[in-house]
Backbone as CSV, one residue per row, in Angstrom:
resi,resn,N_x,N_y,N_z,CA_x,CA_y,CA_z,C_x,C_y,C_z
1,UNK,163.076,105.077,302.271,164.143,104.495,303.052,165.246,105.514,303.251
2,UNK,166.025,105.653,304.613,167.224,106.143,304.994,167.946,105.979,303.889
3,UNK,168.879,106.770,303.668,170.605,105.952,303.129,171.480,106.009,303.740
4,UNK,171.776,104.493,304.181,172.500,103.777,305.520,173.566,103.817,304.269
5,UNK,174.957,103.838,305.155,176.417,103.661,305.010,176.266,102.306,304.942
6,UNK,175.571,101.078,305.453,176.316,100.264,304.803,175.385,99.640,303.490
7,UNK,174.671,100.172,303.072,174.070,99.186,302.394,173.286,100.274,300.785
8,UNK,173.632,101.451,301.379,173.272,102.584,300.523,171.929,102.312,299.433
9,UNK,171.221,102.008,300.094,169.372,101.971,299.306,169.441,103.355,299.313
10,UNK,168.000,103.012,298.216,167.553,104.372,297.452,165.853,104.078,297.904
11,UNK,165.708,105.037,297.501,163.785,104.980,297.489,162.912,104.785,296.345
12,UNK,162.352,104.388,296.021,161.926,103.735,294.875,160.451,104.285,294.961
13,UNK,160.185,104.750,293.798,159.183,105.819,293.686,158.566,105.285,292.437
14,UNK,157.187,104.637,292.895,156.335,104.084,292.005,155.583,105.172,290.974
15,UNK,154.895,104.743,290.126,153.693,105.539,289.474,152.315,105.111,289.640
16,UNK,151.486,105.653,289.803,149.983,105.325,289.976,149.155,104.335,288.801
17,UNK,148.965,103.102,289.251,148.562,102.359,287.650,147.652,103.197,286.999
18,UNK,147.676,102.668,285.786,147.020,103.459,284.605,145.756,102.499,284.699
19,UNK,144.502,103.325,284.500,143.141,102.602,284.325,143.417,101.510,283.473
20,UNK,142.124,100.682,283.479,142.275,99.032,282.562,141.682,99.783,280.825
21,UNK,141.518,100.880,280.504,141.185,101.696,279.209,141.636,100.546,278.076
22,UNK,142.788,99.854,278.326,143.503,99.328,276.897,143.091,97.994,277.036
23,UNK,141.920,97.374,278.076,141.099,96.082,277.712,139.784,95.874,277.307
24,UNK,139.954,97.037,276.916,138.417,97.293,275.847,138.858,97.496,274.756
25,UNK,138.454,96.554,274.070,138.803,96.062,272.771,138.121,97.388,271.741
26,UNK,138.978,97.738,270.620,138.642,99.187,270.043,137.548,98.332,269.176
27,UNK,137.900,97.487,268.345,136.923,96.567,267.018,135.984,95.886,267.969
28,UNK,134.873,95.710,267.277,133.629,95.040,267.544,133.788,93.853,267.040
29,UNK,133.815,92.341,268.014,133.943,91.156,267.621,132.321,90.512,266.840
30,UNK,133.223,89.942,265.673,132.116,89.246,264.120,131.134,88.946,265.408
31,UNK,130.012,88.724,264.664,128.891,87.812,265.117,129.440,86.236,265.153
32,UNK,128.825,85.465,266.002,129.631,83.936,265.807,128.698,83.160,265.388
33,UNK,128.640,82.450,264.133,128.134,81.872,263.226,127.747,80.365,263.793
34,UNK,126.638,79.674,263.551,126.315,78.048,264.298,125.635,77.533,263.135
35,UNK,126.129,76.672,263.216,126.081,75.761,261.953,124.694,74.939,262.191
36,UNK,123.822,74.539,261.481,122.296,73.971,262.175,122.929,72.353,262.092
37,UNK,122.102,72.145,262.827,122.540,70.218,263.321,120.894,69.259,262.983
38,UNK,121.411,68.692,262.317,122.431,68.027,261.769,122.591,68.547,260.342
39,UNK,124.345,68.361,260.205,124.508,68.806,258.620,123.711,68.587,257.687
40,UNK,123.688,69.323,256.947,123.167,68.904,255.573,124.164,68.803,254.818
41,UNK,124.048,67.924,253.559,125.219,67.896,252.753,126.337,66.739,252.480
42,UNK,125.323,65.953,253.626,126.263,64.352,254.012,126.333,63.686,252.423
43,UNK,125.538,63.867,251.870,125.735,62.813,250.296,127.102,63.540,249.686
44,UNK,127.162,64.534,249.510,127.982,65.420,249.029,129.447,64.749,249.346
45,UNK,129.717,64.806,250.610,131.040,64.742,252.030,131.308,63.318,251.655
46,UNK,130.435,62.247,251.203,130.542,60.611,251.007,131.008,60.793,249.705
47,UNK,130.767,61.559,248.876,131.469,61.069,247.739,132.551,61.601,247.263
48,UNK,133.091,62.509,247.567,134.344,62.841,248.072,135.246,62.065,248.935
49,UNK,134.541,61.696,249.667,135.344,60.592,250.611,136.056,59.327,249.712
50,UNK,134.855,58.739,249.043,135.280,57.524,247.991,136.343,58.119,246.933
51,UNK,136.613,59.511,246.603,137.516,59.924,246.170,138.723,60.266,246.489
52,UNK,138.850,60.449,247.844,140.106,60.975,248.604,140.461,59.169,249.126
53,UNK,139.436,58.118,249.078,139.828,56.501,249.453,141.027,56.502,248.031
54,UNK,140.642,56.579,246.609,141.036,56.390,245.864,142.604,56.894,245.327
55,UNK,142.600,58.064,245.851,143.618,58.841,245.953,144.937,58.141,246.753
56,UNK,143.824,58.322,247.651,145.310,57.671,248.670,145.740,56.479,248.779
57,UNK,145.391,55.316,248.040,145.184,54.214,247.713,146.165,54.369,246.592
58,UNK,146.174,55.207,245.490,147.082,55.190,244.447,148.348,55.989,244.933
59,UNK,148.399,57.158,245.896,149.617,57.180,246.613,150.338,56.065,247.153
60,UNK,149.494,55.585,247.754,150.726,54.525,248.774,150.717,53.556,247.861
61,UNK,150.233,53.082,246.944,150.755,52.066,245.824,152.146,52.691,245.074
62,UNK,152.514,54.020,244.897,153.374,55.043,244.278,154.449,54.670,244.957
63,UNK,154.315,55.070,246.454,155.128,55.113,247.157,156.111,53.704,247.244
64,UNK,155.234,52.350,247.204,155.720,51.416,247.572,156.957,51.099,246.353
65,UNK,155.979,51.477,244.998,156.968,51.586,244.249,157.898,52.014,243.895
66,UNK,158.504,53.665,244.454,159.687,54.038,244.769,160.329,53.559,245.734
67,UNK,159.672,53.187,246.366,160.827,52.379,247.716,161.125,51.078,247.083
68,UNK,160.957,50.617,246.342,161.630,49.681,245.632,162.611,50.120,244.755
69,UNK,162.108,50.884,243.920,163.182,51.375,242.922,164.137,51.677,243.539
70,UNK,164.171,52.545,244.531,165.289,52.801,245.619,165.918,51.842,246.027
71,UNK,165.420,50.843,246.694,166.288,49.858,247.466,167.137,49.057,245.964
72,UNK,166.865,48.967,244.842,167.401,48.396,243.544,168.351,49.127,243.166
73,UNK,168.102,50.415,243.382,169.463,51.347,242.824,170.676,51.473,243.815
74,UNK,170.215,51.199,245.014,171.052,50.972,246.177,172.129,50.530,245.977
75,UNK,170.977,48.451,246.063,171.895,47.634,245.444,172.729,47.751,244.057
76,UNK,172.260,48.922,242.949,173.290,48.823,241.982,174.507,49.641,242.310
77,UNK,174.351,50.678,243.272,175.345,51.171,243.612,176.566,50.438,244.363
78,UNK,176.156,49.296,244.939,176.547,49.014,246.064,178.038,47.516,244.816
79,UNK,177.516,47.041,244.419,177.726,45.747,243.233,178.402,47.105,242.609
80,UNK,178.062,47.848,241.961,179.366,48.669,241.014,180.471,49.242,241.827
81,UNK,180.424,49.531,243.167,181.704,50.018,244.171,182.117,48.751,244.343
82,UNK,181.570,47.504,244.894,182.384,46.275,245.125,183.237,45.767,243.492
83,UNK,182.896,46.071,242.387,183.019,45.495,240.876,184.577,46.715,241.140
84,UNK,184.447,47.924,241.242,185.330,48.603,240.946,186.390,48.230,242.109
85,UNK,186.201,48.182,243.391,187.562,47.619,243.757,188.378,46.331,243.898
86,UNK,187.450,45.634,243.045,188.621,44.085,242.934,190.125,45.002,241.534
């Protein structure tokens, strides 16, 4: 481009792209592993299962019981601030 008085551009001077060299991956990708169908191992996976039932069964029994204890200490907090300002 000219350089016009009113608007004073420049010329803009590209570089020649660089080959695609850096999408060839340097490492050789793993082999990809396939699992045979149908699993084996299902007895295994079931009884674990009846164990992780059990588990979580005694969590949320845990849980229910701190959320009680909680809501009780609440209320004791709540009865000892009303006790203290009469």
């Amino acid at each position: 481009m000219a350089n016009d008085r009113r608007c004073r551009c420049r010329t803009v001077r590209t570089t020649p792209a660089q080959p695609a060299a850096a999408a060839v991956p340097t490492t050789p990708e793993p082999p990809v592993r396939r699992w045979p169908h149908p699993v084996e191992g299902v007895e295994a996976a079931r009884e674990t299962d009846s164990a992780l039932y059990y588990i979580r069964c005694a969590l949320s029994y845990q849980n229910q019981l701190l959320a009680e204890i909680k809501t009780l200490l609440q209320e004791l907090v709540e009865r000892e601030r009303n006790g203290m300002e009469r």
